[in-house]
Backbone and ligand atoms as CSV (ligand in chain L), in Angstrom:
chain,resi,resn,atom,element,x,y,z
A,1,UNK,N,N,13.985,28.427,-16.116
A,1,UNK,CA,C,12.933,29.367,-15.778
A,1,UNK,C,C,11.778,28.643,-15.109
A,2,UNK,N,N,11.112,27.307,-15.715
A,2,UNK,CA,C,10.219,26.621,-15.173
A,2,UNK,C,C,10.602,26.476,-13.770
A,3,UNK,N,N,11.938,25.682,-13.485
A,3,UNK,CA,C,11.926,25.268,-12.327
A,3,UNK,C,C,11.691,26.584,-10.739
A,4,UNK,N,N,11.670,27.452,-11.349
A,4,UNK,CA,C,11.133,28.297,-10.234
A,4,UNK,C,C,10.029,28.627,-9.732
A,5,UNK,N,N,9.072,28.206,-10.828
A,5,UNK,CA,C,7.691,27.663,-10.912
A,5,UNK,C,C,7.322,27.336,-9.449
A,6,UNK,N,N,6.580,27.390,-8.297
A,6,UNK,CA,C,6.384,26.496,-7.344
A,6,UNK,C,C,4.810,25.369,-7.687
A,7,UNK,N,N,4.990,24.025,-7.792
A,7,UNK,CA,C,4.488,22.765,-8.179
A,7,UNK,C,C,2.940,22.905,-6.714
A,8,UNK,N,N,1.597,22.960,-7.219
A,8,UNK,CA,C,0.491,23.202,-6.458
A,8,UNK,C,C,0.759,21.881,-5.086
A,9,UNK,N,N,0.633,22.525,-4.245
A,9,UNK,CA,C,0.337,21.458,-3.427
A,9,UNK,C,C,-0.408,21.442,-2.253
A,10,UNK,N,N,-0.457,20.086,-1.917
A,10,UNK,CA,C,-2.145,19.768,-1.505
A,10,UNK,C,C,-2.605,20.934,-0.059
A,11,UNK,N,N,-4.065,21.034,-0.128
A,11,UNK,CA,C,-4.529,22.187,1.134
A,11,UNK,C,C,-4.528,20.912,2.169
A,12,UNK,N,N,-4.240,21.321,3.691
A,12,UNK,CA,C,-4.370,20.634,4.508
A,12,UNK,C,C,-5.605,20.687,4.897
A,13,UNK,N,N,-6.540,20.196,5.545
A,13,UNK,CA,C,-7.995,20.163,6.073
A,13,UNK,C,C,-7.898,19.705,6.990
A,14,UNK,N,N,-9.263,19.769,8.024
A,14,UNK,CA,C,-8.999,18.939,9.380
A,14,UNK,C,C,-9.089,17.529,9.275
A,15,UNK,N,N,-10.242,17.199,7.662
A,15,UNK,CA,C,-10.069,15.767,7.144
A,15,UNK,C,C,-9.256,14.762,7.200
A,16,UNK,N,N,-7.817,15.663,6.090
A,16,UNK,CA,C,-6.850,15.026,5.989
A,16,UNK,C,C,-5.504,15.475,6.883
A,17,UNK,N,N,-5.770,16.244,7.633
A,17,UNK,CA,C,-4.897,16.238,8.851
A,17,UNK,C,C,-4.119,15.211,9.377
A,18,UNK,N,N,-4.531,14.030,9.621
A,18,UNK,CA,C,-3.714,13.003,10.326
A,18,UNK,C,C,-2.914,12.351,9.303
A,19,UNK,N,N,-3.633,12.468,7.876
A,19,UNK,CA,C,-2.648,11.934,6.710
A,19,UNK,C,C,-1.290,12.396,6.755
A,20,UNK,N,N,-1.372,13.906,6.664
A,20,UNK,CA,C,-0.238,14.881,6.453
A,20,UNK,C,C,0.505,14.761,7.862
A,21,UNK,N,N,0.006,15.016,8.646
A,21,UNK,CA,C,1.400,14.936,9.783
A,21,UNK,C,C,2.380,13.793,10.112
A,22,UNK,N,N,1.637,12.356,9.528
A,22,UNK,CA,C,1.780,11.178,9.251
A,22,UNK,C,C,3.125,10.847,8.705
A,23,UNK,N,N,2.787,11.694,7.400
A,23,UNK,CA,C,3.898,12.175,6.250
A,23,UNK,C,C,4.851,12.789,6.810
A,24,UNK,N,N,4.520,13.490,7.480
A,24,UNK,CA,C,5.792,14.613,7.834
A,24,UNK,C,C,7.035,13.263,8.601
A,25,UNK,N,N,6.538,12.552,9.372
A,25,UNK,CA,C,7.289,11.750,10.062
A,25,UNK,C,C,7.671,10.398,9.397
A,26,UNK,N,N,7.279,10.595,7.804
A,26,UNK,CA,C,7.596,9.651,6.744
A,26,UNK,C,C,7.167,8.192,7.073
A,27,UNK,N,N,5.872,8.147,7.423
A,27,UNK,CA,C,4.549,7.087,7.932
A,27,UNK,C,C,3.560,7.340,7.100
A,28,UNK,N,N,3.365,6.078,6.002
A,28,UNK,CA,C,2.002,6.075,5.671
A,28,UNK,C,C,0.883,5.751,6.372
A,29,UNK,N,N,-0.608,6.187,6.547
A,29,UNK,CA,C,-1.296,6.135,7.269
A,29,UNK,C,C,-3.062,5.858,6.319
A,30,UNK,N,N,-3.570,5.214,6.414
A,30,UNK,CA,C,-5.021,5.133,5.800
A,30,UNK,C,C,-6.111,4.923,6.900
A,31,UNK,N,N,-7.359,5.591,6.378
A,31,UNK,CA,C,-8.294,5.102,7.574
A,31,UNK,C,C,-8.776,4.045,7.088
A,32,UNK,N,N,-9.178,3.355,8.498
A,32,UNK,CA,C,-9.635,1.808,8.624
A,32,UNK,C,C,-10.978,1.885,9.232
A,33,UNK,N,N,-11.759,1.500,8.796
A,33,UNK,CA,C,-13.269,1.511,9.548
A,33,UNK,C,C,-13.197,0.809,10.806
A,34,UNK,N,N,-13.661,1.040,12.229
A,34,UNK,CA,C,-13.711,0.095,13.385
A,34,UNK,C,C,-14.597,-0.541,13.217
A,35,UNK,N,N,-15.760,-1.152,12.022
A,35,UNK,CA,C,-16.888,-1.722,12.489
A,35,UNK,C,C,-16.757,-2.796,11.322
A,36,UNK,N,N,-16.135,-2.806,10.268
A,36,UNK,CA,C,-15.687,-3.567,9.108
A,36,UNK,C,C,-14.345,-3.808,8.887
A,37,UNK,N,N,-13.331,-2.787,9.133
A,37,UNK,CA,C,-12.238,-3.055,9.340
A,37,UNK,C,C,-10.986,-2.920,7.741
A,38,UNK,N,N,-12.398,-2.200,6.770
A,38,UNK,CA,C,-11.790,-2.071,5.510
A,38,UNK,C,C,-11.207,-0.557,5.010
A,39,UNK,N,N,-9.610,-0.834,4.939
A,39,UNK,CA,C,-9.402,0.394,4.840
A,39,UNK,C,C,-10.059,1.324,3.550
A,40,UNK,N,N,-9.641,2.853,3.384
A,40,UNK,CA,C,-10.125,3.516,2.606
A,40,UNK,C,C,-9.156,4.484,1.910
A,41,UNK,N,N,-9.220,5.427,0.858
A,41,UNK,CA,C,-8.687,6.008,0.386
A,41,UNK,C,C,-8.830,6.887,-0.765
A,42,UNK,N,N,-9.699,7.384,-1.396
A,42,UNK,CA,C,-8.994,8.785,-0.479
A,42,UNK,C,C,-9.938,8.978,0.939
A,43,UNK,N,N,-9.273,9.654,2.249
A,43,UNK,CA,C,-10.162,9.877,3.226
A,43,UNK,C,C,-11.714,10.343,2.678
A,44,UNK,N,N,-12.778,9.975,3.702
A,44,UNK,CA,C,-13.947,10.344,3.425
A,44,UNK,C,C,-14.451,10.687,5.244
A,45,UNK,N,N,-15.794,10.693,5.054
A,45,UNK,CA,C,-16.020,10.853,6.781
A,45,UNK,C,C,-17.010,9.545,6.921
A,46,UNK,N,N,-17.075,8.815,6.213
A,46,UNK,CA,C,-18.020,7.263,6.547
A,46,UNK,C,C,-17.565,6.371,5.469
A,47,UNK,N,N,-17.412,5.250,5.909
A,47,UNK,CA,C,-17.183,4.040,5.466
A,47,UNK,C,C,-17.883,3.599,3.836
A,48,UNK,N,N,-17.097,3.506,2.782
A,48,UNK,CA,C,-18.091,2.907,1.575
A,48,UNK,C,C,-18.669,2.025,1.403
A,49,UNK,N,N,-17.896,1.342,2.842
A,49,UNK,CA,C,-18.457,-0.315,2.701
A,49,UNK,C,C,-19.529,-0.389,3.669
A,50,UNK,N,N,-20.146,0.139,4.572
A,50,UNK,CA,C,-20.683,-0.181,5.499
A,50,UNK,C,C,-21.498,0.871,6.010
A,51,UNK,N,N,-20.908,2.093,6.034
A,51,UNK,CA,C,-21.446,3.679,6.373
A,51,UNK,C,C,-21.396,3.644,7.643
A,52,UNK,N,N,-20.412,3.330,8.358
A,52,UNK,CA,C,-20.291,3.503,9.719
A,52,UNK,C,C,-19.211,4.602,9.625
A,53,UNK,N,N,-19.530,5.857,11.000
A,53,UNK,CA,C,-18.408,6.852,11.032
A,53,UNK,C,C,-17.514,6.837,12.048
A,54,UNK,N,N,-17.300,5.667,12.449
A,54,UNK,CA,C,-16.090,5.230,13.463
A,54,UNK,C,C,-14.836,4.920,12.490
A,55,UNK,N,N,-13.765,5.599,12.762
A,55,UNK,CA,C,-13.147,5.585,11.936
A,55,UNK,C,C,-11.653,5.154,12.920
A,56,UNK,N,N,-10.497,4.918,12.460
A,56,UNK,CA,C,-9.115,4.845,13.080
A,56,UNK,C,C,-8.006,5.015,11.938
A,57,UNK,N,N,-7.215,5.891,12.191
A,57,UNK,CA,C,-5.796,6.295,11.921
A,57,UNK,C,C,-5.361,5.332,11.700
A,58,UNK,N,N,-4.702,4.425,10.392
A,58,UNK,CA,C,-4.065,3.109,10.935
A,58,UNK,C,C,-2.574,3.296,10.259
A,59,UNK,N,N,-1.359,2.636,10.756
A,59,UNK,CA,C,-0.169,2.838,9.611
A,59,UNK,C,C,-0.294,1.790,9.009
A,60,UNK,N,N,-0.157,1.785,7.507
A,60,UNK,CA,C,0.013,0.842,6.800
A,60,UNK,C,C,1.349,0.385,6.341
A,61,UNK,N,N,1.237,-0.732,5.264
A,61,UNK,CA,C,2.808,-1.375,5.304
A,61,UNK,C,C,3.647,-0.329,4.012
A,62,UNK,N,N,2.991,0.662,3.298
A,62,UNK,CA,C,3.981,1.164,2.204
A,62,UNK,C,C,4.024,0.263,1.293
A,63,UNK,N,N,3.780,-0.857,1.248
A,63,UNK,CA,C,4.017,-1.952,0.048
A,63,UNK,C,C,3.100,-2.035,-0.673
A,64,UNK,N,N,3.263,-1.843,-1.979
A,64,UNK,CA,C,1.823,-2.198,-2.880
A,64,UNK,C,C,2.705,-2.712,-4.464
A,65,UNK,N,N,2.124,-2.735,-5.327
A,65,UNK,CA,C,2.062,-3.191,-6.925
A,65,UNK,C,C,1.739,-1.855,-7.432
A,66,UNK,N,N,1.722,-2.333,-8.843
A,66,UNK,CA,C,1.240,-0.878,-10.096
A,66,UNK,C,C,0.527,-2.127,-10.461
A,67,UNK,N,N,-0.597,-1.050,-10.105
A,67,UNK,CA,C,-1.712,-1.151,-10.540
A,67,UNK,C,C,-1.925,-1.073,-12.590
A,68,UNK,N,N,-1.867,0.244,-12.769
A,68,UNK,CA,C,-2.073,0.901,-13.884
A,68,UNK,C,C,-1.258,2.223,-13.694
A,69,UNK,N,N,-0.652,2.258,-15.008
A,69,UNK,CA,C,0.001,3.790,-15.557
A,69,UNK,C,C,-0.072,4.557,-16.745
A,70,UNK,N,N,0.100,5.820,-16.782
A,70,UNK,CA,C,0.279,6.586,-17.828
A,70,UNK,C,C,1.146,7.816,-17.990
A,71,UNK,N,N,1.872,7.702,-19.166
A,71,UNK,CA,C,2.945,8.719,-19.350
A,71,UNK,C,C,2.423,10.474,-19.419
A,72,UNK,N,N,2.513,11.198,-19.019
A,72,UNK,CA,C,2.213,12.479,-19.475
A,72,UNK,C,C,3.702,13.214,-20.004
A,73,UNK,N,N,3.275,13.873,-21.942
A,73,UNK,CA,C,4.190,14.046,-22.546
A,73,UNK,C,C,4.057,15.585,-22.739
A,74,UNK,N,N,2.921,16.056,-22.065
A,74,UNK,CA,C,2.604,17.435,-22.308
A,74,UNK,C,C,2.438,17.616,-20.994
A,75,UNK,N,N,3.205,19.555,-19.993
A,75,UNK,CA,C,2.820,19.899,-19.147
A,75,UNK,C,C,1.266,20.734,-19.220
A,76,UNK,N,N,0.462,20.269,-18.254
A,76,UNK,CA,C,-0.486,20.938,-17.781
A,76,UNK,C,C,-0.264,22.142,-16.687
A,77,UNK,N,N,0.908,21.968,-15.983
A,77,UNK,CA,C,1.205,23.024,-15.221
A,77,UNK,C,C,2.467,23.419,-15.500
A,78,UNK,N,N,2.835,25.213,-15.618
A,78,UNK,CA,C,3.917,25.245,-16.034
A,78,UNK,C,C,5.078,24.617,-15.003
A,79,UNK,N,N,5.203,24.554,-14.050
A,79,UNK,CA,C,5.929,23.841,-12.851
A,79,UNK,C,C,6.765,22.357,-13.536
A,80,UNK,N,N,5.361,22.038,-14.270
A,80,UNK,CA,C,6.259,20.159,-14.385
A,80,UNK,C,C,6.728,20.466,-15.641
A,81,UNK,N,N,7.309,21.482,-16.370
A,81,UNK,CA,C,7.716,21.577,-17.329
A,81,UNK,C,C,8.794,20.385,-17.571
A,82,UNK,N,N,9.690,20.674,-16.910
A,82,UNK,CA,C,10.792,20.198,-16.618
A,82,UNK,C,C,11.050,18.935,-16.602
A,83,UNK,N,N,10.006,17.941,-16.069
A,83,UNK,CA,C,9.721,17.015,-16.036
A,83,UNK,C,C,8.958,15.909,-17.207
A,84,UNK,N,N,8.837,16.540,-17.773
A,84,UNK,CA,C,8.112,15.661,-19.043
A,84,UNK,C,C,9.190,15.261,-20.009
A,85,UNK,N,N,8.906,14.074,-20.728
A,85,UNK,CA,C,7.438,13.034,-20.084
A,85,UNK,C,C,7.883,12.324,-18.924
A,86,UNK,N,N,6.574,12.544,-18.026
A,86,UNK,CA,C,6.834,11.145,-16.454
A,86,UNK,C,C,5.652,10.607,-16.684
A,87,UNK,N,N,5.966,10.012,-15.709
A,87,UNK,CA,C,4.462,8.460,-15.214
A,87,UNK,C,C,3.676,8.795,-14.237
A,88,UNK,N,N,2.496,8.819,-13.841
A,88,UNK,CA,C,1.673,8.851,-13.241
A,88,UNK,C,C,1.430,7.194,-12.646
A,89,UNK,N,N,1.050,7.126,-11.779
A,89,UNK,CA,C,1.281,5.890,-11.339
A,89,UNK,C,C,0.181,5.207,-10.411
A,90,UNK,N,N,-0.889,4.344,-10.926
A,90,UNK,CA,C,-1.497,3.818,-9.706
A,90,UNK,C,C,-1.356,2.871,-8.591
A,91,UNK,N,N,-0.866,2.817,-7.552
A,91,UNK,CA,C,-0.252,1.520,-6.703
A,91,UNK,C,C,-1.203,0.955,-6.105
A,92,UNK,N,N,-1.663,-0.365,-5.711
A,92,UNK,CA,C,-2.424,-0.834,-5.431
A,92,UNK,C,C,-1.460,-1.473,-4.138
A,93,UNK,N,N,-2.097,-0.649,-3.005
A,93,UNK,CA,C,-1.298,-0.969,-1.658
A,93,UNK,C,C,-1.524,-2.609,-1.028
A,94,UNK,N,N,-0.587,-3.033,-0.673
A,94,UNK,CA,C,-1.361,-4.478,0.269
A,94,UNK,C,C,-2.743,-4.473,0.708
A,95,UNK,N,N,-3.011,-3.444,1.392
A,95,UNK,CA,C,-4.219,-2.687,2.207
A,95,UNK,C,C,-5.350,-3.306,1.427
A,96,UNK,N,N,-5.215,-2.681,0.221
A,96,UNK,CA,C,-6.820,-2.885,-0.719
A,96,UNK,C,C,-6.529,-1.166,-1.339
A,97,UNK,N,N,-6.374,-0.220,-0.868
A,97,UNK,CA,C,-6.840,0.829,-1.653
A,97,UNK,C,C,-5.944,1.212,-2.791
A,98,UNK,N,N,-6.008,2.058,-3.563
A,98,UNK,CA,C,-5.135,1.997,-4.805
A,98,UNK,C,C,-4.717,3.679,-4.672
A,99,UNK,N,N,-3.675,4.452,-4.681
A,99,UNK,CA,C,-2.897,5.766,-4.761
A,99,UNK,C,C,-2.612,6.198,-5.623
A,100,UNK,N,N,-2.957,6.937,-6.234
A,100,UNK,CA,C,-2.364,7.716,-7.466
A,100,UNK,C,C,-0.943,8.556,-7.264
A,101,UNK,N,N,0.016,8.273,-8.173
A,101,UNK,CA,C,1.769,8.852,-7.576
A,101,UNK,C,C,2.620,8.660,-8.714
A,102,UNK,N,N,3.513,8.961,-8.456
A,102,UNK,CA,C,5.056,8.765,-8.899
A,102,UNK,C,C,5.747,7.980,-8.848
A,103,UNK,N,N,6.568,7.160,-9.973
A,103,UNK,CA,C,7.650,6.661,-8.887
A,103,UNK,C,C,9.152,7.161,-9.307
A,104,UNK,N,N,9.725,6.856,-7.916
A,104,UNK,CA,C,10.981,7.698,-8.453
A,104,UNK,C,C,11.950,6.408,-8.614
A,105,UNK,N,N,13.200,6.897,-9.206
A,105,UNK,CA,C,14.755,5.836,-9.476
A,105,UNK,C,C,13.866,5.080,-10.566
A,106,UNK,N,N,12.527,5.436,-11.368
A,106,UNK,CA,C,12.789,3.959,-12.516
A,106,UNK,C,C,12.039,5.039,-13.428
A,107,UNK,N,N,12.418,4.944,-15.261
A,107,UNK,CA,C,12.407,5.684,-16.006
A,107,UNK,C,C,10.579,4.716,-16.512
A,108,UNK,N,N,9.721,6.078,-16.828
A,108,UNK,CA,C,8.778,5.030,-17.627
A,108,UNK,C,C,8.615,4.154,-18.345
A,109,UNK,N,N,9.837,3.867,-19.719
A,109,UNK,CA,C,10.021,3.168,-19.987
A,109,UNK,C,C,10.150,1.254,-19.028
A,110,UNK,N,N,9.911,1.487,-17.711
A,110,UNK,CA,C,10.732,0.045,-17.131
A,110,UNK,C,C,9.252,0.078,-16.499
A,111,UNK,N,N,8.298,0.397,-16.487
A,111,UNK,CA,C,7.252,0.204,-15.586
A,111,UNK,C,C,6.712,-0.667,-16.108
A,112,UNK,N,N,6.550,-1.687,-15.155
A,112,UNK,CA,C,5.382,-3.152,-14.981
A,112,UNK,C,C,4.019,-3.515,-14.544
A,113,UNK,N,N,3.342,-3.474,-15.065
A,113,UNK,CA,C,1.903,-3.562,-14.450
A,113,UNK,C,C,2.620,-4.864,-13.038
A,114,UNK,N,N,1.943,-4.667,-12.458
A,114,UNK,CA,C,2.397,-5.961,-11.071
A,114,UNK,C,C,3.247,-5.910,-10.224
A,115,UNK,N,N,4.560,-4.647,-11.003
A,115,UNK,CA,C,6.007,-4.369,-10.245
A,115,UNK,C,C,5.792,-4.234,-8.439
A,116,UNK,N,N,6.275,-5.170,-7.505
A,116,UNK,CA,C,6.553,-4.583,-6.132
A,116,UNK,C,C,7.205,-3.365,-6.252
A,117,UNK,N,N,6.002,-2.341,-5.244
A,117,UNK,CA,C,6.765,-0.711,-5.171
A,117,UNK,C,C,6.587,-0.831,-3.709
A,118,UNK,N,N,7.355,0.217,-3.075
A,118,UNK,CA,C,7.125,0.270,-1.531
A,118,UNK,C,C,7.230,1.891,-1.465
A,119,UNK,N,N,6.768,2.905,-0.600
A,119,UNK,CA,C,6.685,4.121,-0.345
A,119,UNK,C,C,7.954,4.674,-0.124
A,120,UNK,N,N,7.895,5.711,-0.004
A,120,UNK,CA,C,9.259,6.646,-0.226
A,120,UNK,C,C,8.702,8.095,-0.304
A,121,UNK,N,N,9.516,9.186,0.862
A,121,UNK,CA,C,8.498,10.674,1.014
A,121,UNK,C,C,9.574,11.538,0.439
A,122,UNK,N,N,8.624,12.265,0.338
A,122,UNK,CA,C,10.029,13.533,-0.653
A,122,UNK,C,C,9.231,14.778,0.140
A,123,UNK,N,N,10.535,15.406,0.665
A,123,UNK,CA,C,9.902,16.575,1.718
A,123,UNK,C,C,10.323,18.007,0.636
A,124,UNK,N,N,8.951,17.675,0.493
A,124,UNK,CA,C,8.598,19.371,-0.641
A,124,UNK,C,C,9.028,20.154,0.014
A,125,UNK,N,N,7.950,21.008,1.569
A,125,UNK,CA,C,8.176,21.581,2.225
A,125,UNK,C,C,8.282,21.239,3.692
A,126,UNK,N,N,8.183,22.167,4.767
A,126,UNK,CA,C,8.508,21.556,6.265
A,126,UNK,C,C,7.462,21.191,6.560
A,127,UNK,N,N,6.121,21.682,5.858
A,127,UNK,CA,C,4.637,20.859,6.310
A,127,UNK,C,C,4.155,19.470,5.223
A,128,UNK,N,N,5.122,19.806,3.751
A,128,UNK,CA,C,4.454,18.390,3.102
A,128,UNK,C,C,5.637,17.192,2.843
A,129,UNK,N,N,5.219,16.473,2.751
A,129,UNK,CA,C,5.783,15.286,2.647
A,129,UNK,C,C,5.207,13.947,1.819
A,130,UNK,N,N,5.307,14.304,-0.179
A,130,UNK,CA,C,4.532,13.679,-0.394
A,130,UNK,C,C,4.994,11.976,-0.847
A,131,UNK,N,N,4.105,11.232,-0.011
A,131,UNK,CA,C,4.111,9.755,-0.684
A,131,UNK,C,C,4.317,9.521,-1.952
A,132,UNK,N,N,5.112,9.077,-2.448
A,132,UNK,CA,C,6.214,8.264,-4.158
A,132,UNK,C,C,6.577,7.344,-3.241
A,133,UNK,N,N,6.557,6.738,-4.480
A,133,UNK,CA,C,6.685,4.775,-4.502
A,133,UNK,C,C,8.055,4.834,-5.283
A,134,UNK,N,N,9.009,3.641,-5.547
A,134,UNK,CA,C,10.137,3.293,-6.391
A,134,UNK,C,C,9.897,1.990,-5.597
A,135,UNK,N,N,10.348,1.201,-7.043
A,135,UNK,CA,C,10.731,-0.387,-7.159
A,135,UNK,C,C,11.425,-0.984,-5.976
A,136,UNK,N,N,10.977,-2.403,-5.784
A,136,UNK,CA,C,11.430,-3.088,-5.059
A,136,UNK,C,C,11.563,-4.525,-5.951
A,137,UNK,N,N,12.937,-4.980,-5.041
A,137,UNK,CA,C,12.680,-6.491,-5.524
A,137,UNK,C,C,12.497,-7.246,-4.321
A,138,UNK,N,N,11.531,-8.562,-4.458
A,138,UNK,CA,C,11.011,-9.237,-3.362
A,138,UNK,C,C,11.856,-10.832,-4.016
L,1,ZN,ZN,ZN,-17.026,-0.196,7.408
């Protein structure tokens, strides 16, 4: 019954526009300041580091670590019924910025603070395409 549920997903904006179409073509993408050169995340419209609003589209490498995680054993939405308990997942990209996600192919139980993860898109619908991470070995 849950799984017919449809799972909220994200509003597009003109903000995050270049994120999402990015996705669609299964390309991660972060903005990079042109005047410091430090990427960011989540999009904003000026720089945290610097407050400059020159901004650039950049692709990044998909590769990051776990950061930090936590299991959720109770649904908050009826949608993830189904799914509990999973991991919530923070990845800390090469880049510098850190993503909040999923990862898929590894059970919570196996998660490593430090683990190499690399990106991976799961096409919800024909407009989303959301970024999950799963393990890598280096
Ligand atoms: Zn800057």
């Amino acid at each position: 019954m849950s799984s017919k549920i449809q799972k909220p997903l994200p509003r597009v904006d003109e903000l995050h526009r270049p994120f999402w179409e990015a996705a669609r073509r299964h390309e991660l993408v972060l903005q990079r300041c042109r005047k410091c050169a430090s990427y960011r995340y989540p999009a904003g419209p000026t720089c945290p580091e610097c407050v400059s609003d020159e901004l650039e589209w950049t692709r990044v490498s998909g590769r990051g670590t776990v950061f930090t995680w936590t299991v959720f054993h109770r649904a908050y939405h009826p949608a993830f019924a189904d799914e509990v308990p999973y991991a919530v997942v923070a990845v800390e990209l090469v880049e510098g910025p850190r993503m909040l996600t999923n990862l898929l192919d590894c059970l919570p139980a196996d998660i490593k603070i430090g683990m190499p993860v690399e990106v991976v898109f799961e096409d919800v619908t024909e407009e989303i395409r959301l970024p999950k991470f799963r393990p890598v070995s280096r």
